[in-house]
N, C-alpha and C positions, 0 to 999 in steps of 0.2 A: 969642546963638546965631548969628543972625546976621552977625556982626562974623568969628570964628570960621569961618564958611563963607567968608567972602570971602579972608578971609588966607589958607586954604586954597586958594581956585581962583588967589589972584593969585600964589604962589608956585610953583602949578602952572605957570599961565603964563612964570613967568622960567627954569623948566626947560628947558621947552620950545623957549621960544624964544633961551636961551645954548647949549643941550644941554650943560649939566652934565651930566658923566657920574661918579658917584658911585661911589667904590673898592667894588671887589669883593672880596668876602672870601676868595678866594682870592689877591690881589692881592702879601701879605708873601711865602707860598708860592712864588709864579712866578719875584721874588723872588731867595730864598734861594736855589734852583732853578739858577733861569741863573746866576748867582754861582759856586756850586759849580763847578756844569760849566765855566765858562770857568777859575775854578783850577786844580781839576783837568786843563786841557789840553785838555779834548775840543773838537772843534772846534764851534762854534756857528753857526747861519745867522745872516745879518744880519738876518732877520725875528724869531729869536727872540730876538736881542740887544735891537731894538727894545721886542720886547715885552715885555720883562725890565725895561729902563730906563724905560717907560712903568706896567709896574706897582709898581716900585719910587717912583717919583714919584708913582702915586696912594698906594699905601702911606704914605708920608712927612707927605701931606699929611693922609693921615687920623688921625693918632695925635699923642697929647698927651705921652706918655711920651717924655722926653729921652733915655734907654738905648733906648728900640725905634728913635728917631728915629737916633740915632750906629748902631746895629749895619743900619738899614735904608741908611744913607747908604754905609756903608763895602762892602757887599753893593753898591749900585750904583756906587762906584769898580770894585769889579771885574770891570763888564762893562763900563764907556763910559772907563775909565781914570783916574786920578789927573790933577787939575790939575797942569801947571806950576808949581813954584814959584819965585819972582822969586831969583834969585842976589845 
């Protein structure tokens, strides 16, 4: 029981002090979201791009499914754009 509390406070601790900040579940949403709207045309702030590609990158990083990870990737191509590719 013991042992238990401890891994709990000390994991606590590396929280805290990296501030992992942990996807939020509306994170794919925000997403798919700004994605749209930048295909769509509509013009986007820079803040919301940011925050579109910030929650696309936590979305990414939360999910083990290889199709959510491809359709989350491809959703943030389209708001921070397509890599270059080498000719």
């Amino acid at each position: 029981m013991r042992a238990r509390r401890f891994i709990l406070i000390v994991e606590f601790c590396f929280v805290i002090a990296f501030s992992i900040v942990p996807a939020h579940s509306q994170d794919i949403e925000i997403c798919f979201a700004t994605a749209d709207r930048m295909v769509n045309g509509e013009t986007v702030a820079p803040e919301a791009k940011a925050a579109g590609h910030e929650a696309c990158q936590r979305a990414l990083a939360a999910t083990s499914s290889i199709m959510q990870k491809q359709q989350i990737q491809e959703a943030d191509f389209d708001i921070v754009g397509r890599p270059k590719q080498p000719n």
